[in-house]
TIVOMAR-565067 format. One record per residue (C-alpha): x, y, z. Coordinates in steps of 0.5 Angstrom, whole numbers, plus 500, padded with zeros to 3 digits. Example, Ala and Ser with C-alpha at 12.3 -4.5 7.8 and 13.67 -1.06 7.14 Angstrom:
525491516527498514
! end
This chain:
808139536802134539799128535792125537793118538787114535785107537780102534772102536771094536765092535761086541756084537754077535752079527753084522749090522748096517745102519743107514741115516733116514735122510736118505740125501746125506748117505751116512751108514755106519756099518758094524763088523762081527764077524772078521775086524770087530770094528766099526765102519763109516762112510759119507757115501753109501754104495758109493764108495767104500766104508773106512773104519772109525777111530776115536781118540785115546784122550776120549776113552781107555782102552780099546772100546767096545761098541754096544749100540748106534743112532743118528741124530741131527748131524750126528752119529752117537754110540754107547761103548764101554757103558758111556755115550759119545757123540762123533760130529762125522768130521775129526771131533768126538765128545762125551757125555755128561749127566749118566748116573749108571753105565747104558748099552743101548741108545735110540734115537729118531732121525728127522730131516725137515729142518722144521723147528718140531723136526729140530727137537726130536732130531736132538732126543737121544733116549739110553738105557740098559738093556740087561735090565737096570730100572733107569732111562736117560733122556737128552735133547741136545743130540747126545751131549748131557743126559738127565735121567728120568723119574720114571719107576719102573721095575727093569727097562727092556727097550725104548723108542722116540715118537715124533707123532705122540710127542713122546717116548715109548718105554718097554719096561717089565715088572716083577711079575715077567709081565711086560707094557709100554710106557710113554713119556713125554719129552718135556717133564719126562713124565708117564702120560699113558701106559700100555696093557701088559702082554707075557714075555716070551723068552729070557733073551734081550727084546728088539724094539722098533718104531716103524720108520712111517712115523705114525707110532707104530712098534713092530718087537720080539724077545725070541721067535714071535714078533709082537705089533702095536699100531698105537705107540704101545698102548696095546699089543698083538702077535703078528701072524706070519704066514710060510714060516714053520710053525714053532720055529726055534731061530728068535729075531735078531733084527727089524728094519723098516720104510717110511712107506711101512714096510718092514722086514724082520730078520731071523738068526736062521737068516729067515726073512719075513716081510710085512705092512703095517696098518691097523692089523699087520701082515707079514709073510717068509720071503723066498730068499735067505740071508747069508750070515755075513750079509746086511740089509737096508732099505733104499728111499724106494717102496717095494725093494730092499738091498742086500750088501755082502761084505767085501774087505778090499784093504787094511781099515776098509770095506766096500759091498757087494750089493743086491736089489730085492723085489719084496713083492715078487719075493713072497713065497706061497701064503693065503693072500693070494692076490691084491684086492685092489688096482691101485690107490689114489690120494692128493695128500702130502708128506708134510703139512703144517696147520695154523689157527682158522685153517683147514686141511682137505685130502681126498683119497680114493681106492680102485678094486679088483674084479669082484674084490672089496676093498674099502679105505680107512683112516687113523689120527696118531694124536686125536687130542690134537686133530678134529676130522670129519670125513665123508666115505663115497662108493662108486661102480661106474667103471664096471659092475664088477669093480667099484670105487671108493672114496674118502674125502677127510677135513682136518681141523685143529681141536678146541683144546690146542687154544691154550698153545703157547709157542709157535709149534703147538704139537705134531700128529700123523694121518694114515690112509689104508686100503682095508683089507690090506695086502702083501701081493699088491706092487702099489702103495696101500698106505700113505701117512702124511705129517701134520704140524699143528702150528705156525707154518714156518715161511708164515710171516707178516709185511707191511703194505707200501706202495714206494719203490725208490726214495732217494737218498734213503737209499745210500746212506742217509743219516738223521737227527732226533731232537732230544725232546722227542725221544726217551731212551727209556722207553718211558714216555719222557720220563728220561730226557736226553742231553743231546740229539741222536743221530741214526744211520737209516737202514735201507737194507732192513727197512726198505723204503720209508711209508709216507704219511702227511703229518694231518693223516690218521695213520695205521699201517696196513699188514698182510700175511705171507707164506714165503712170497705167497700172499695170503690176506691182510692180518687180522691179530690185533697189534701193537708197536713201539718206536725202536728209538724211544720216540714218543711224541705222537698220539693215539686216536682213540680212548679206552672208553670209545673202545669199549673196554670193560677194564683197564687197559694195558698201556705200554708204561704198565708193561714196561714197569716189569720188562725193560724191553720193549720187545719182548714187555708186550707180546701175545704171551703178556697181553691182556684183553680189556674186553673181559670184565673184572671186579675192581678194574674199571677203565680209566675214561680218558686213557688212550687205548694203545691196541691197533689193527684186528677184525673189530670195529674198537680196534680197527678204527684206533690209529696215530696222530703225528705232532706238527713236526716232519721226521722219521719213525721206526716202529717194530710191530707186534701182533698180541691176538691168538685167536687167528694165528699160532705165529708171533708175528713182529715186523719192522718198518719206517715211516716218513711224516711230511707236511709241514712247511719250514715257515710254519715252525716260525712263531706267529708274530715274527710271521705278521712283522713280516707280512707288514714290512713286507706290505710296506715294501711293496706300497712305496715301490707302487708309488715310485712306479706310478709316479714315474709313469705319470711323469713320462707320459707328460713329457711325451705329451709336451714333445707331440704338441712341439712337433705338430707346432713345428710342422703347422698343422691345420688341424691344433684339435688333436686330443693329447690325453688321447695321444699320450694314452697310446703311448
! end
C-alpha cells in the first residue's frame, strides 16, 4: 500500500492577499497568509465557512514551495511557486506544467464564466512571466497545463493581462531607456497587433497591472505611489487624479481590486484606500476608512459595497474572517465632487448579447439629471473593427425645467470586414454606456457594459419542418433492408457495389419521425431556424445533403444550365475525390459558387446541379426525384451559404417514400397473362350462371302450366313468359 506524502505551500509575499473567483456562484477564494503561517489557504465556500490550508504533494515539488502568484482559470486554481507553474483541479489533483524555457513568478489569467464557447478560450489563457524583468512571455490556452513561449522582442516584461474584449493580451514591457508601453498580442499567433505610447517609469519597484473586471479593456496600474489608467487596453496612458489624498504621498500601491460594474479600489502599504469609476477619464477619491495591515478585501457581486475580512486562526491549518461591509459611496471623504449630477440612469441593455449575420442590435439608454445639473451619455466600442453603430442622441425637459432627459438609442450591426470569419465565433467586443460627466457621489449605476459576440448564437440551430407525430412501428425498434443496388458505402455513386443488403435499425430517438414523401413528389425538405425552442424563420443558406448510408438512386431536378451557372459546379464525386468523408467533403468552408465567372471553367449543360434551398429562384426550385421504389432515406443537411448566418448549420432526418403499389414492380407481360386468365375466368363462370338460370326458368314454367291443368281452369290464356319472369 502507497501514501502520498503532502508538504505545505508557503506563501513569499510581504502582506496578506485574498483572491476571490469572478464566477461569484462557485465561492472559490484562495487566501494568501503573510503575516502569521506563510501558507496558502482555500475554500469552496467563501464566507461561509472557514479556509483550510492547501497542501501539494512531494512527487510534484521538492522542498517546501514558495508561492509567488495566483489565478483562476476554468475550473482551476493555477499558481507559480518555485519558478514553475502548477495547476490544482480544487478536488486531490495537482499537475505540472510543461513548456517553460526560464523560471516565472507571476501568472494572469481572465476568469470567464458563461459557458460560451468565446467564454471557453479565454477561461483557458494563462499568461507567465518574470516580474524581476526577464525579456519573455509564456502563453498557454489549456488552463495552465503546456506553455509555449512567445516571439514577442521585448527589452524586459513588467506586467501582462488577458483581454476578452480585444481578443488579446496586454503586455507592459520596458525599454533600455526606463521608458515603459504596452504591448497587445493576440492570442493565436502570438503576434504584437498594436503597441501602446511609452509613458516614464515612476519608480524601481515591481508594477501592479490590473484589467478592470468590467471586461471593457480597461487597465488601472502603478510602479509606487501614483496610479496609472488607460481606458483602451494600453494603447495610451494617464495619471489618475485623486482627490483627499496627501499630495506626495510616499506609501506606493501594493494592490487593485476591482467590479464588474467598474469599480476599483486601490490599496496603499499605508492601508490608504482609494476608490474610483472608471469610464473614458477616471475618478478616484481617499476613503475615510483605513485598512488594518492584516485585513483583506474583496468585492461582493453587489455595486457600491466592498467587504473587509480580518483574519481569524480558529485551529491547526485553518482560518475563518471576521467580515465587514463597506458603503463606498458613503465612505468618500471630502473631495471637489460634491454632488451626483444625475438622478438615476436607465438602459434595457443586457449583459450578454451574441450578434449573427443579417442581425441588429438595438439598446436604448437614457439619463435623468439633477436639478440645474448637465449630464449627458457617452459611448465607446472595445473592438470597433469589428462592430458598425449609428446612434441617435435625444434631449428632453419634459419633467421640469430645471431637469432635462437624455437619451441615446445605439444600433449595432457587424462590420463588412467580418465577412471573411471562418468558424462559429468571429470575435467578442464590449459596449460601454457612461453619464458624462461621471461621479463618485452618485449611489446608482453611471456605467453599464454589455458583451457582444460577434457570431453564431449558441442555441441557434436548424430543424426540419414535419408535420407526423406518431408513425407506428418506427417507433419501436423497426428494422429495414437496403437492397445492394441502391446503395454504395463509398459514397461514390456506385462506384462500389455491395455483395449483400444492409440491414439498418431506424433511429426513432434521433430522427423522429420519418417525413412522408409520394415517390411522384419533387421533394425538398422545409428547414427552419430556431434559438432554443424560439422559431425564428425558415433557412435561407443554401444546402446540401448526403444519404447517411451511401444511397444514391434518386435524382436532382434541375441542371446546372437551368440554374444559371456561370462555371463549373461542385458535385459531390468532385468533393469526395479529396475527402472520404462526406460529412466534413461539403461544408461552407469547401463550398464553391458557381455563379462567379471563371476563365476556362465553363458549365458542363447537362450536370445536375446538387445545391438546394436559399432565397433565390436557381436554388429554391432545384429538388429530388425519388426512383419507383418505396424505401427509407436518411439524409443529413449541410448548410454551405455565409452570407446569412455564422452558424454551420447540419441536421439530420428521415424520409419515407411510398406510392408505389407491390403489383407495380411485377414485369408487364406477366401483368397481361394475368388479366387474360383472369378474363377468361371470369366469361366460362358467366355462362354456366346464364345457363343455369335459363333452365330453371323452363322448368317453372312447365311446373305452373301442370298446375293450372290439374285444377281446369277456364282461363288457358295465361302468358307463361310472363309468369316465368316474375319468378
Amino acid at each position: 500500500m502507497s501514501f502520498i506524502h503532502l508538504v505545505d505551500l508557503l506563501y513569499s509575499g510581504s502582506y496578506n492577499l485574498i483572491k476571490t473567483s469572478s464566477c461569484h456562484q462557485d465561492n472559490r477564494a484562495v487566501y494568501l497568509d503573510a503575516t502569521n503561517h506563510s501558507s496558502v489557504f482555500v475554500t469552496t465556500n467563501f464566507l461561509r465557512a472557514p479556509v483550510t490550508q492547501l497542501r501539494i504533494p512531494t512527487s510534484c515539488v521538492s522542498g517546501s514551495p514558495h508561492v509567488t502568484s495566483v489565478g483562476f482559470t476554468g475550473n482551476s486554481l493555477v499558481f507559480t511557486a518555485d519558478g514553475d507553474v502548477f495547476v490544482f483541479d480544487w478536488n486531490t489533483n495537482f499537475y505540472n506544467s510543461s513548456g517553460l524555457t526560464s523560471a516565472v513568478d507571476t501568472i494572469t489569467t481572465r476568469q470567464c464564466c458563461n459557458g460560451q464557447d468565446w467564454c471557453k478560450i479565454i477561461g483557458g489563457i494563462v499568461v507567465a512571466y518574470n516580474s524581476d524583468g526577464a525579456p519573455h512571455v509564456f502563453i498557454s490556452v489549456d488552463g495552465g497545463l503546456s506553455f509555449e513561449r512567445s516571439d514577442v522582442d521585448v527589452n524586459a516584461v513588467r506586467g501582462a493581462q488577458v483581454f476578452s474584449s480585444i481578443n488579446a493580451i496586454a503586455v507592459l514591457t520596458q525599454d533600455v531607456d526606463e521608458d515603459m508601453a504596452f504591448l497587445q498580442v493576440a492570442y493565436k499567433g502570438r503576434a504584437v497587433v498594436a503597441r501602446g505610447l511609452s509613458f516614464s517609469r515612476a519608480s524601481d519597484r515591481r508594477p501592479i497591472v490590473t484589467a478592470l473586471e468590467s471586461n471593457f479593456g480597461s487597465i488601472l496600474s502603478s510602479d509606487g505611489t501614483s496610479l496609472l489608467y488607460s481606458p483602451n487596453g494600453g494603447k495610451t496612458v494617464s495619471h489618475v487624479a485623486i482627490q483627499g489624498l496627501v499630495e506626495n504621498s510616499t506609501a506606493s500601491f501594493k494592490q487593485i481590486l476591482s467590479n464588474r460594474f467598474g469599480e476599483f479600489v486601490a490599496v496603499t502599504e499605508a492601508g490608504d484606500m482609494i476608490y474610483g469609476r472608471e469610464g473614458l477619464t477616471t475618478l478616484a477619491a481617499k476613503l475615510t476608512h483605513n485598512l488594518s495591515p492584516t485585513a483583506v478585501i474583496a468585492f461582493p457581486d453587489k455595486e457600491g459595497y466592498l467587504y473587509i475580512l480580518e483574519p481569524q486562526t480558529i485551529g491547526d491549518g485553518t482560518v475563518s474572517f471576521r467580515t465587514m461591509q463597506l458603503s463606498l459611496v458613503h465612505s468618500i471623504g471630502d473631495v471637489n465632487d460634491a454632488s451626483c449630477t444625475s438622478q438615476a440612469m436607465l438602459t434595457d441593455a443586457k449583459d450578454e448579447y451574441n450578434l449573427d449575420r443579417e442581425e441588429s442590435i438595438l439598446i436604448a439608454t437614457s439619463v435623468v439629471s439633477s436639478a440645474w445639473e448637465s449630464v449627458n451619455l457617452a459611448m465607446s466600442i472595445s473592438h470597433p473593427a469589428l462592430l458598425a453603430v449609428t446612434s441617435t442622441p435625444v434631449t428632453t425637459s419634459d419633467e421640469a425645467p430645471e431637469i432635462t432627459v437624455g437619451l441615446l438609442t445605439a444600433n449595432l450591426v457587424e462590420k463588412v470586414e467580418s465577412a471573411a470569419a471562418t468558424g462559429d465565433t468571429y470575435g467578442v467586443s464590449h459596449v460601454r454606456f457612461n453619464t458624462v460627466p461621471n461621479s463618485l457621489r452618485c449611489s446608482h449605476s453611471t456605467q453599464r457594459v454589455s458583451h457582444v459576440t460577434v457570431g453564431c448564437p449558441p442555441l441557434k440551430h436548424v430543424r426540419v419542418r414535419n408535420a407526423a407525430r406518431k408513425c407506428g412501428s418506427l417507433e419501436t425498434g423497426y428494422r429495414y433492408e437496403i437492397a445492394p443496388h441502391r446503395y454504395d458505402p463509398s459514397f461514390r455513386q456506385g462506384a462500389v457495389t455491395p455483395n449483400e443488403s444492409l440491414l439498418v435499425d431506424y433511429a426513432f430517438d434521433t430522427l423522429g419521425c420519418p417525413v412522408m414523401s409520394h415517390y411522384k413528389d419533387v421533394f425538398q425538405p422545409e428547414i427552419d431556424v430556431y434559438v432554443g425552442d424560439k422559431f425564428v424563420g425558415p433557412m435561407l443558406d443554401e444546402f446540401v445533403m448526403y444519404e447517411v448510408h451511401g444511397m444514391y438512386d434518386y435524382r436532382y431536378n434541375t441542371t446546372v444550365t437551368q440554374a444559371g451557372c456561370l462555371r463549373a459546379s461542385q458535385t459531390w464525386l468532385d468533393v469526395l475525390q479529396t475527402e472520404v468523408d462526406p460529412g466534413v467533403a461539403w461544408t461552407r468552408r469547401t463550398h464553391r459558387s458557381c455563379f462567379y465567372a471563371e476563365t476556362g471553367s465553363l458549365p458542363q449543360p447537362d450536370t445536375k446541379y446538387e445545391v438546394l434551398g436559399g432565397a433565390t429562384a436557381h436554388a429554391s426550385r432545384n429538388g429530388i426525384f425519388w426512383p419507383k421504389e418505396n424505401g427509407i432515406y436518411v439524409f443529413e443537411a449541410i448548410g454551405i451559404d455565409e452570407r446569412y448566418t455564422f452558424c454551420n448549420y447540419r441536421v439530420r432526418f428521415a424520409v419515407q417514400v411510398y406510392g408505389m403499389s407491390h403489383q407495380a414492380v411485377v414485369p408487364d407481360f406477366t401483368v397481361s397473362l394475368s388479366f387474360m386468365l383472369v378474363s377468361t375466368v371470369c366469361i366460362i363462370v358467366s355462362y354456366f350462371i346464364i345457363l343455369h338460370n335459363r333452365q330453371t326458368a323452363a322448368k317453372k314454367q312447365e311446373e305452373i302450366k301442370a298446375m293450372y291443368q290439374n285444377h281446369e281452369l277456364d282461363d288457358l290464356s295465361l302468358d307463361y313468359t310472363t309468369v316465368a319472369g316474375s319468378f
